[in-house]
N, C-alpha and C positions, 0 to 999 in steps of 0.2 A: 239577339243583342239589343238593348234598348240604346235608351237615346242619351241616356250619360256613359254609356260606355262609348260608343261611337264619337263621342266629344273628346273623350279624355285626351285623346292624342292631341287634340287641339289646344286644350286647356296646360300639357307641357309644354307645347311647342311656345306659347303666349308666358309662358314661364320664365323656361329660358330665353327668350329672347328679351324680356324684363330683365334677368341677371346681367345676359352680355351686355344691354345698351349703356346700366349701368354701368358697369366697370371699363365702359371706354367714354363713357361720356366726357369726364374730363380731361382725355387725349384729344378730343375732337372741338369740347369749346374750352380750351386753358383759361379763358377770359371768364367764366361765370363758373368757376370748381366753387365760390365761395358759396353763391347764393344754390347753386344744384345741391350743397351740403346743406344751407338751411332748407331746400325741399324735402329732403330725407330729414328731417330732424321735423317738421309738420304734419308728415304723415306718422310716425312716431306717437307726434301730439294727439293725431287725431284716433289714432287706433289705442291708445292706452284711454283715453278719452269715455270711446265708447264702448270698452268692458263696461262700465257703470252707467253710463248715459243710455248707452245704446241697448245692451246686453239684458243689462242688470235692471232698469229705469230708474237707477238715483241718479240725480242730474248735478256734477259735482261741480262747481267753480271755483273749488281750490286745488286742482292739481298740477297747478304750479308751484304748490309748498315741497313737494317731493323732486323739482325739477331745479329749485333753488337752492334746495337744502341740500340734493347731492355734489352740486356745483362746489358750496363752500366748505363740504365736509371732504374734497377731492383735492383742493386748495391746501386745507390744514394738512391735509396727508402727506401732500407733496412737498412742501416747505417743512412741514414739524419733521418730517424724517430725517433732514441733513441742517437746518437752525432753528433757531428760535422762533417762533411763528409773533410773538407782541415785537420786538424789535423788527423783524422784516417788514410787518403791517406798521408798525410807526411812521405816522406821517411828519413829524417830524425827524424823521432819520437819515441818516445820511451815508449807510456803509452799503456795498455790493456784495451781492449775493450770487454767484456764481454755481450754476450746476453744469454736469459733464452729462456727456449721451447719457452714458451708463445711469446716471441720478435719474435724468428727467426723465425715461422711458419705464426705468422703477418705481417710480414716483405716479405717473399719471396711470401705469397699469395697477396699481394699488389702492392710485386714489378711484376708480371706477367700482374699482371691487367696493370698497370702504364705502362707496356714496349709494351704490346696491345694496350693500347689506342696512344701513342705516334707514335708507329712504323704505326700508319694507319694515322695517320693525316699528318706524313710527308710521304706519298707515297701520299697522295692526291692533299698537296700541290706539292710533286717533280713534279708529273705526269700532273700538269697544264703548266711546263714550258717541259719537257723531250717529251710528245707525242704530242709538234711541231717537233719534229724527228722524221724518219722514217729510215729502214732498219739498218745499219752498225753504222749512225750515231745515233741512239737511243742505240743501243749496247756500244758503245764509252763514248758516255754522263753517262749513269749507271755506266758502270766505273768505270770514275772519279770521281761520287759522291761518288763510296765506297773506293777507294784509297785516296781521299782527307778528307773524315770522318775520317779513317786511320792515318793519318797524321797528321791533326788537334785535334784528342784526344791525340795524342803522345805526343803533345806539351802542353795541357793545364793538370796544376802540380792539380788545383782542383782538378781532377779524378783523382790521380796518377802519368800524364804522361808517360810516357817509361814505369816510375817503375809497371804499374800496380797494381788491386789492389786485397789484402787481402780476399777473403768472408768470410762474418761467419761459424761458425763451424759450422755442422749440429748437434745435442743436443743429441749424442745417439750412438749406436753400429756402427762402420764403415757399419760392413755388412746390418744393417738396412737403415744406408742415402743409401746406391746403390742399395735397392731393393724400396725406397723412390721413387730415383730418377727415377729410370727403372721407375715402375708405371705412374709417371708423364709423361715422353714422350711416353709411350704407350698409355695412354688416349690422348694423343696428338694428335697421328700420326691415330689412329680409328677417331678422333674427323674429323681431316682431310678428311679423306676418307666419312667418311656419309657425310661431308658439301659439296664436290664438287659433289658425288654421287646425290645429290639432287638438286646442283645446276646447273648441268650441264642437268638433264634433264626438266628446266625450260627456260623460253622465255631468260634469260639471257643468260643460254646454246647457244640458238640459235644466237643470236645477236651478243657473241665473235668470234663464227665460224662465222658467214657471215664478220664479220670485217678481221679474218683470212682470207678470200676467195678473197673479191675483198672490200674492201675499202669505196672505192671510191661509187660502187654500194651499200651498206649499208646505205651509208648517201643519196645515190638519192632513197632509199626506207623508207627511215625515222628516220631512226635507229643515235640516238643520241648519236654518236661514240665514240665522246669527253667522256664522262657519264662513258661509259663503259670501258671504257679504264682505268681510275682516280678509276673507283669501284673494276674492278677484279684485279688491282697493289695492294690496299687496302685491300681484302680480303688477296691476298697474304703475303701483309706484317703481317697483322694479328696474323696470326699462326707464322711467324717467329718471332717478338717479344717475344712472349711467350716461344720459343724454345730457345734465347737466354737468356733468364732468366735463361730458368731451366739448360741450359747447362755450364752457368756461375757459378752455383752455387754448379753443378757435378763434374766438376775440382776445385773448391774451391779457383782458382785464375783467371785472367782476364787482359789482357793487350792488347793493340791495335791491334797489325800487326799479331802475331799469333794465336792470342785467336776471338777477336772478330770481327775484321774484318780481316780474312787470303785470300785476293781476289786470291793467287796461288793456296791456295789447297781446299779449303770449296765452293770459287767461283765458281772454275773450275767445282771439282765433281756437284754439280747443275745440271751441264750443260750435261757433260757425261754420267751419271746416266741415261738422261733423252733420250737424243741420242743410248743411246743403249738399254733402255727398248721399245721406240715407243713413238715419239710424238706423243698426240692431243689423247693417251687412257688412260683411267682412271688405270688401269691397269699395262700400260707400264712403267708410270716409277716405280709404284714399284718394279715391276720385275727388269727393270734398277739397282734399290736402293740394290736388294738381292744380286746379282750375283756379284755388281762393290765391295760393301763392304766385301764381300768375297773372291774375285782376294787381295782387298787392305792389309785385315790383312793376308793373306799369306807372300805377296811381303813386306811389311813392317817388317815381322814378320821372316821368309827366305830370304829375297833378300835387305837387307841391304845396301844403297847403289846404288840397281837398279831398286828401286820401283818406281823412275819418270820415267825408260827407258820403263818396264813394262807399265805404264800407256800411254804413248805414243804409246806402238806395239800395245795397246788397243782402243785407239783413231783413228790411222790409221786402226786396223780391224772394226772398228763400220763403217768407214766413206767406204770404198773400198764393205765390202759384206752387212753392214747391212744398209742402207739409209735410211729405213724406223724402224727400231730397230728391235730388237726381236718380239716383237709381233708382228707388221706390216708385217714381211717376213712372220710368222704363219700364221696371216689372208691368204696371200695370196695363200701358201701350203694348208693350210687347212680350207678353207672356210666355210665347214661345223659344225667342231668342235666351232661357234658360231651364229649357226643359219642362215647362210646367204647360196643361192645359186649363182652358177655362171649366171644365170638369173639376178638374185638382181643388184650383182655386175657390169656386163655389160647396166643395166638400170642404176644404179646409174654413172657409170661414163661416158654415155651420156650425161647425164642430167648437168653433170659438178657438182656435190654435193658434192665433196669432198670425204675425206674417210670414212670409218666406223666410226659408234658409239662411242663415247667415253666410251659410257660401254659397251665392247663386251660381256662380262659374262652375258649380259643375250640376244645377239644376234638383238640387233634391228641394223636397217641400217639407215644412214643420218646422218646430220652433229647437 
């Protein structure tokens, strides 16, 4: 028996007891279901994140256009299905808009569907013209597609513009839609975890890390780079469409630059989260997702005023001691604590294989 079989049982037990705490957390703190829901919607951020950043090595800073656009196309769904969607969004207007259980639960499971499917077909198409770029100027390009989405819903008055819009009421106890909602992003953000969990240890796994590694040698090995690149942007928009639904629908209102596409602070974290848990492990950024959402609501919460300075002394200490994040310095400290020996390690970076497993939790080595 080796040393990841012997684990395994450990590595369920660590499992399920992540499910249960979950799913009683918000019995046990009623007072923070909101903000435990934006945790699960961070880690989200962070693991959709890093199929490209971490995975793949495009470093995207627009994957918040997939995260705003399913928001307001979950919005149209849910409104356009039972009125007029320019009269509802008229800020000048003046009539009530009433929906019943049966509408709004029709509505919002529709519109997630509708903000999935949309948010993957425009990463598929961006990603025909966007991965003709590479390095800084692929970061650049992302961007501008989410600051110009931004900008262009500001202005068009059918969705609101500026004013933003409205959502429906959820049909019930306040404290029910927050324990609603919690649910939904925690089925989200597990949903997350088991899909890259599996897909990362399939040929696809393999294929975004050798695109990661050298490129170039990918495609002189066969590897139809193009494909993958267009699939895993796609997968990732995926889960963010649907996160934008449910989160637009959490806050109960929705407007461009700070709700649905905020590329200062939603874009950013992404990126940090993911930098300080360990690119390129399945793992890392969630730890990333715990640690930076708990610096945040302190510093938001206590430091009023100094929570971008704070996020800054953050970003400068990720980048000076942590290069590799949290997890990656662990690997390195303690090699053992996932299966790997310093044997391993010194074969594998012979070999030039890049780093550890993307799932160290259960200690295999390779890319």
């Amino acid at each position: 028996m080796n040393e990841t079989s012997k684990r395994s049982p450990l590595v369920w037990v660590l499992y399920g007891a992540i499910l249960v705490a979950g799913a009683l957390a918000p019995m046990a703190f009623p007072a923070y279901t909101n903000q435990m829901a934006v945790l699960w919607l961070m880690i989200v951020f962070a693991l959709t994140w890093d199929i490209l950043g971490g995975q793949m090595g495009y470093n995207s800073l627009g994957n918040i256009f997939f995260f705003g656009a399913g928001m307001y196309v979950s919005a149209v769904i849910q409104i356009g299905l039972y009125h007029n969607v320019s009269e509802y969004t008229d800020a000048a207007g003046s009539g009530v808009y009433t929906f019943t259980e049966t509408q709004y639960f029709t509505g919002i499971f529709l519109g997630m569907i509708g903000a999935a499917i949309f948010a993957t077909i425009s990463a598929f198409i961006l990603g025909m013209v966007l991965f003709g770029l590479r390095g800084p100027y692929f970061a650049i390009g992302t961007l501008g597609v989410a600051i110009a989405a931004g900008e262009l819903t500001g202005a068009w008055d059918w969705v609101g513009g500026g004013s933003g819009i409205s959502m429906p009421t959820f049909p019930g106890h306040p404290d029910t839609g927050k324990y609603f909602f919690y649910t939904l992003m925690f089925a989200l953000a597990v949903s997350v975890f088991v899909f890259l969990k599996w897909l990362y240890s399939t040929r696809f796994g393999h294929a975004i890390n050798a695109i990661r590694d050298d490129e170039e040698k990918a495609e002189g090995m066969g590897i139809h780079t193009n494909r993958y690149k267009r699939l895993a942007w796609s997968f990732s928009a995926f889960f963010l469409g649907i996160s934008g639904a449910i989160f637009g629908n959490m806050t109960g209102f929705i407007e461009p630059l700070e709700v649905a596409f905020p590329t200062i602070t939603f874009g950013i974290f992404m990126v940090v989260m993911v930098l300080l848990g360990g690119k390129g492990t399945l793992w890392g950024p969630i730890l990333g997702a715990i640690i930076f959402h708990a610096i945040k609501e302190v510093t938001w919460t206590y430091m009023l005023g100094w929570q971008w300075v704070a996020l800054g002394f953050l970003i400068v200490v990720i980048v000076v001691y942590f290069q590799q994040g949290i997890m990656g310095w662990i690997m390195d400290k303690k090699p053992e604590w996932f299966g790997l020996t310093i044997a391993q390690l010194e074969a594998q970076g012979a070999a030039g294989d890049g780093p550890v497993s993307s799932d160290p939790a259960e200690g295999r080595v390779g890319t």
